[in-house]
Structures are given as C-alpha cells and as structure tokens.
C-alpha positions, -999 to 999 in steps of 0.1 A, spaced: 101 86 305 78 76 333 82 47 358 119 47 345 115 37 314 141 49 289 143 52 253 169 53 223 161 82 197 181 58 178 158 31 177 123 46 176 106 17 166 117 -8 198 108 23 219 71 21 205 71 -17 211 85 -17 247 66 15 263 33 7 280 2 18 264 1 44 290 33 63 283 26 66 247 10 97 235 -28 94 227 -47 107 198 -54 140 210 -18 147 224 -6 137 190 -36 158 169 -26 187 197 7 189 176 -4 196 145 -13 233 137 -53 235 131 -49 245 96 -34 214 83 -65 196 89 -88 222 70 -100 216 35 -105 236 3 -123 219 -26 -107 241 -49 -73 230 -42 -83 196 -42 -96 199 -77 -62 214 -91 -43 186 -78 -66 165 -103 -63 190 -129 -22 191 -121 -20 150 -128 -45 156 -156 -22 179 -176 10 158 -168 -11 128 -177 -23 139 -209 15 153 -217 26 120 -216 -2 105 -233 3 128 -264 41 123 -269 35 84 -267 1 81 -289 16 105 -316 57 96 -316 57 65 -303 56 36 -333 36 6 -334 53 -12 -355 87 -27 -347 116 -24 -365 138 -54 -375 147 -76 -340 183 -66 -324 188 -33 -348 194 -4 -338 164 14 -334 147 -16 -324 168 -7 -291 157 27 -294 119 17 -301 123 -7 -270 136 20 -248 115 46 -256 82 27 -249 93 12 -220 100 51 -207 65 55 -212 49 29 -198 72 40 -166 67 72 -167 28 71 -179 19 47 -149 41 67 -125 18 101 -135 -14 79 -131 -2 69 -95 -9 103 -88 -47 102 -98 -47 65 -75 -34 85 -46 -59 114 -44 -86 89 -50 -72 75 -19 -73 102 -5 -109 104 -17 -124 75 6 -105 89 35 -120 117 32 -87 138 32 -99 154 -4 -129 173 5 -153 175 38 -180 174 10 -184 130 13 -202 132 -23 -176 150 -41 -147 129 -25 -167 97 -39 -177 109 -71 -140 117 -77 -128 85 -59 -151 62 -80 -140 78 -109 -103 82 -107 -103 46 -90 -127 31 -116 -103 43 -146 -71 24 -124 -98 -9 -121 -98 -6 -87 -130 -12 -68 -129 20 -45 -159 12 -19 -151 -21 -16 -116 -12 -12 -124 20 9 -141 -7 33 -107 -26 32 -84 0 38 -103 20 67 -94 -17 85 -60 -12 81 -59 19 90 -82 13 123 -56 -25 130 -23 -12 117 2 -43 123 -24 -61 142 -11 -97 132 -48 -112 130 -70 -83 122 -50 -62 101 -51 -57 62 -24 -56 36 10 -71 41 4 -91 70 28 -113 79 27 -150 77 32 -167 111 40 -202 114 17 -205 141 -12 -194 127 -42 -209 144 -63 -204 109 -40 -229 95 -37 -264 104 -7 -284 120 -2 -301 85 -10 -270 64 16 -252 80 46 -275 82 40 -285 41 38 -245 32 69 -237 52 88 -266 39 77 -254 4 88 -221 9 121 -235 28 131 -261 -2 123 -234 -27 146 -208 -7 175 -235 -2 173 -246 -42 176 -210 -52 195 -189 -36 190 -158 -9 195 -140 -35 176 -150 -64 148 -159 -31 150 -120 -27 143 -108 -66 111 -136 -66 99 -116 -36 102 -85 -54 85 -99 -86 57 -118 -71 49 -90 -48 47 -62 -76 33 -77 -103 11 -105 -85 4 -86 -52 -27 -64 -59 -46 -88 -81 -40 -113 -56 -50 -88 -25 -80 -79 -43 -94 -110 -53 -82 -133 -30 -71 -108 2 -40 -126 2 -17 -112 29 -52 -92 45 -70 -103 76 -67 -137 91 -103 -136 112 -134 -120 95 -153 -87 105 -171 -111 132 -135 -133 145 -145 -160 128 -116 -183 113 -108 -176 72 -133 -202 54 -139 -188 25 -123 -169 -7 -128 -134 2 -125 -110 -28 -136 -70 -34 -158 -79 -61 -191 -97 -44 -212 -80 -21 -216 -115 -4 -179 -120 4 -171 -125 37 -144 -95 38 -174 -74 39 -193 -69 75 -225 -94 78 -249 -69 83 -246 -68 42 -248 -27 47 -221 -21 24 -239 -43 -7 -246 -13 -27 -212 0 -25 -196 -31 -33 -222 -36 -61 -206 -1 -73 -174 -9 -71 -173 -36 -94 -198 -17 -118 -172 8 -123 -146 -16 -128 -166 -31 -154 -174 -1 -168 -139 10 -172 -132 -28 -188 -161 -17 -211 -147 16 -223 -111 4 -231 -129 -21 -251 -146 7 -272 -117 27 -275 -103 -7 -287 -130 -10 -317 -124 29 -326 -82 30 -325 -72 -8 -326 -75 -34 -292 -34 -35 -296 -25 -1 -298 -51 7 -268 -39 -24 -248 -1 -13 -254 -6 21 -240 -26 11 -210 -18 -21 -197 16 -17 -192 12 16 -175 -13 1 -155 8 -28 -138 33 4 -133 9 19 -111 2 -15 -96 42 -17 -89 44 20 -75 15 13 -47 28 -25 -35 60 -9 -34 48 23 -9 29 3 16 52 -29 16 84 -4 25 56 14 51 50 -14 69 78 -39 65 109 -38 81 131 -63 99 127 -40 130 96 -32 127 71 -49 151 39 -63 150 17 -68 175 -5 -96 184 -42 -92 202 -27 -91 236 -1 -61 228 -19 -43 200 -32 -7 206 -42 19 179 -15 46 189 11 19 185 1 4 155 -3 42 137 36 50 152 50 17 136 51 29 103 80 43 84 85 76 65 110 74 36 121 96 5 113 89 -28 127 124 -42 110 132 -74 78 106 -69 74 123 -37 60 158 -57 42 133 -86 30 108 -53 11 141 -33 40 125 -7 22 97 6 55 78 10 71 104 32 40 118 47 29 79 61 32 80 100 13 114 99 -11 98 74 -18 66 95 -26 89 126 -49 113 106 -60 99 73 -83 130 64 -57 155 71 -56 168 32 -24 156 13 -13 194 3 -11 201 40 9 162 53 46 179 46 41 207 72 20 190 97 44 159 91 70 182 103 48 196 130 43 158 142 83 147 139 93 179 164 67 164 188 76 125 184 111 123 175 128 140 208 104 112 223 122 89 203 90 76 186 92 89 152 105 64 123 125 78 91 143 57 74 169 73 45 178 42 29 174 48 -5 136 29 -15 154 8 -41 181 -3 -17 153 -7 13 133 -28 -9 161 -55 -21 166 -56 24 130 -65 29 129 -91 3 158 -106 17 150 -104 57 114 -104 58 97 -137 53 77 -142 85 70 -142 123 68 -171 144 35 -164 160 1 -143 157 5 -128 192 29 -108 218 54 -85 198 65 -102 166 94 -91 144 99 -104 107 124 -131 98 140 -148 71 139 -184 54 174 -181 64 170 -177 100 144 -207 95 173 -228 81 193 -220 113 162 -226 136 167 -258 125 
C-alpha cells in the first residue's frame, strides 16, 4: 500500500479501520469492478422471483391448512409429540419462505427490484404490508443505515451501546451498566449469551420499530434523542423536519392496519385461532430470520465502528461481513452472503449480487479489504451474544466488548 502502509489479507477488517480514507478505494473504483450488467434490471425477472416465493409459499400453506390438526391430542402422547413437531416445522419453515417475499420488498425500497420507482413500491407496500412492516417509513430508516453504516451516533440498526454516550446522562449511564453488569454476574456468560439471543430475535424488531431501540442516537437535524421515535407517526422525530415524508409514513401504517384488518376477516370466515396459529408464529419466524441477517452483518468482536471523527462512507460499506447460510441463501435471494456488495450498491438487483459479489471479492480481497466469515451462522451467532455487549465511546474506532471484559475493567 501507499505511504508504507501494509496490510494483512488475514484480517480485512483492521485493514479497513487503519488505512487512511485516501488509500481506500472510492465508489467508482469499487462500481468499476463490477461488470455493467449486474447493475441492469428486468421487471420480468423481478416478478418471477415473487411468483417463485409465491408458489413455495402457497405449498406450504396447503400442507399445513389441510393436514395439519387443530385440535390436540392427549398431553405427553404420542402423537401429541408428533402434532407438536409437525406444527412447529411449519411455522419454521412457513416464516422462513415468507422471508423471501420481506427481502424482495427490501429490495423494493432500494430500488434493486425494478428502475420503474412505482412498481418497486406497489410491490414493496404490498409484500411489506402483509409482513406488518411499515415499508416507507422503514424505507426512510434503512436508506440511513445504509448512507451511516457503523457510524456510532448516526447510524441505524444495531448500534452499539457506548458507555459514554453523550445522549445519556452521568447517572443514567452508570445505573444501566450496573443493571446490565449485576444481571450478567447473577446469571451466567452463558445463560447472559442465550438472553441476548432471545431478547434480540423475538423483542428486536417490535422494539426497533416502535421505539428505534438500538437506531440513531442524534436526530435527522443532530439534535440529542428527546423523544420516543417510532415508524408509525408521521410526526416522530425519526422522520426529517421538513415533514416531506408525512404521506408516506401515513401509508405505511395504513397498510399495516390494513393487513391487521384482513387477518381479522379471515378470522370471522375460518376461526380467529386457526388464522392466528398459522400466521403468527410464522410471522415472529420471519421476524427471527431478519434480526438474525443484519445483527451477524454488522456485529462482530472485530468489527469496527467508527465515530464522527473516523467515519467515511467507503469504510462503513467495507465493514460488513458476508457469511453462508447454505439452503436460506437460495430461499433468502442471498442477502446474507451477498451484504458487502449490497451495502456498496443497494439497487444492484438481487438475481445479479452472487456474480457481481464475486466480481467485487477478486477486486477487494487481494487488497485485503474483503470480509467473509465461514463460521457456521448458528455458531457466529452464540460468539456475538457472548462478546458483543458494547463500546466504550461514540467516537475514534470502537470495537465491541463484553460484560465480562467490563467485570475485569473493574
């Protein structure tokens, strides 16, 4: 490298941290190599990748409405096991498939699906609505943290706490870490490490989206956090103050509600228990599947984060992590092993990511700026919970720690 600066191809992610801005790559070096085509569109493509989740959707739907029982055989018998089994294969499988549909409408307010911006948010508000997700007002969200990638003040989604964090208060912060610390020490690493995992994947998106826990820790204008910001009001203060999103917002929620409305229908027609038992569960499914893809994208004890001072776009959009998630990978459109591309070029369409994601490795990783890990996602998962906790400040080049290395501190 330049100015004799060296790097480790071992350790891609300390290479991105310690390389001045101006030996990094910029945008158009890094769009440079990736072949033109990957970038291109087609609508009808697109449109079969609905129609392929659809079909594998509806596949699963059928087996489970028509064989599946409702009611229970006697507690602890033999087929009660089997009963148990069978319907908790579905509501796996069932909200593994609709992760699929949340992905492309992902896609949709990137505008990866289509260069046609009414089609990708017809399908977006759609697809999104029938997850209960608010897709503008989410759309808004996520373009942030794409555009502050592991800024530690400015960034959205999995965040990490600092102990210095100048939003909180001297008291505030000593009494939550002392919580957290007493909690940890009663418990156990271990058992510590499993209520990670738990609160994260079942309390992690209702809690992003109506509280924007772990999001942004200034608003759009800098301002200190003040206020409950949720995805839901137009007047929340996640949204910018120029109120030019309020119709989208407004939208969002409507096609929440709307979606709430129809299940209740469907509940009238075929039964509120039998609707609620196939959806719900397959819904918090889904809601597991996407905390899980961008916690393991963007946490890692090695991975750095970058305060206002260090922070540039190119670094943040290398300092994420590609990983294998073998069969999910095909029903997932590969957004878990398509991510560094995906954070450097969010419209480049999902059918072309696995090519131009290899276009994009041959470029970075004799660099030594490209970051796969192949530790198996289960395995990477039960690390994070156990070494990532928090930084110490919101500024400079911050890597995660644990409560444990909190107890030492001390």
């Amino acid at each position: 490298m330049a100015n004799g600066q060296t790097v480790d191809l071992k350790f891609p992610l300390k290479n991105i941290a310690k390389l001045p801005a101006d030996q990094l790559p910029t945008k158009k070096e890094l769009q440079d190599s990736i072949p033109a085509h990957c970038f291109k569109h087609s609508i009808p493509r697109a449109l079969a990748l609905v129609l392929r989740d659809a079909v594998i959707i509806g596949c699963i739907f059928h087996l489970g409405w028509n064989y599946l029982p409702m009611e229970k055989s006697p507690l602890f018998s033999v087929a009660w096991f089997g009963e148990t089994a069978a319907w908790h294969m579905y509501w796996f499988w069932q909200g593994t498939a609709l992760t699929g549909w949340w992905v492309l409408a992902h896609e949709c307010g990137h505008r990866g699906f289509s260069d046609n911006t009414y089609l990708c948010d017809a399908v977006g508000w759609v697809l999104h609505s029938f997850l209960l997700v608010p897709y503008f007002s989410w759309q808004y969200t996520h373009s942030v943290h794409h555009s502050k990638t592991n800024h530690l003040l400015d960034g959205e989604s999995h965040v990490p706490h600092a102990v210095s964090n100048p939003a909180v208060t001297l008291p505030e912060k000593i009494e939550r870490m002392s919580l957290n610390q007493r909690f940890f020490d009663a418990i156990g690493e271990d058992a510590f490490a499993i209520y990670q995992i738990f609160t994260h994947c079942l309390l992690g998106w209702p809690m992003y989206l109506f509280f924007n826990v772990t999001g942004s820790k200034r608003t759009t204008e800098g301002a200190s956090v003040t206020s409950v910001r949720d995805h839901f009001r137009p007047s929340s203060k996640l949204f910018p103050g120029h109120r030019g999103w309020d119709f989208r917002v407004l939208m969002s929620t409507v096609g929440v509600l709307m979606a709430l409305f129809g299940l209740f229908l469907a509940g009238e027609h075929f039964g509120h228990s039998k609707v609620c038992w196939f959806y719900f569960p397959s819904y918090l499914w889904n809601n597991f599947w996407l905390i899980m893809y961008t916690w393991l994208q963007h946490t890692a004890h090695d991975l750095p984060h970058f305060g206002a001072d260090e922070w540039t776009w190119v670094r943040g959009g290398l300092c994420t992590i590609d990983r294998n998630y073998g069969i999910f990978d095909f029903m997932h459109h590969y957004i878990g092993s398509t991510h560094v591309c995906h954070h450097l070029f969010s419209r480049t369409p999902c059918y072309h990511a696995v090519e131009a994601t290899a276009a994009l490795k041959a470029y970075l990783e004799p660099k030594g700026l490209y970051h796969y890990d192949d530790t198996h996602w289960v395995v990477a998962a039960w690390k994070v919970a156990h070494e990532c906790h928090y930084v110490e400040e919101d500024k400079g080049i911050q890597h995660f720690k644990s409560m444990k290395d909190m107890k030492k501190e001390k």
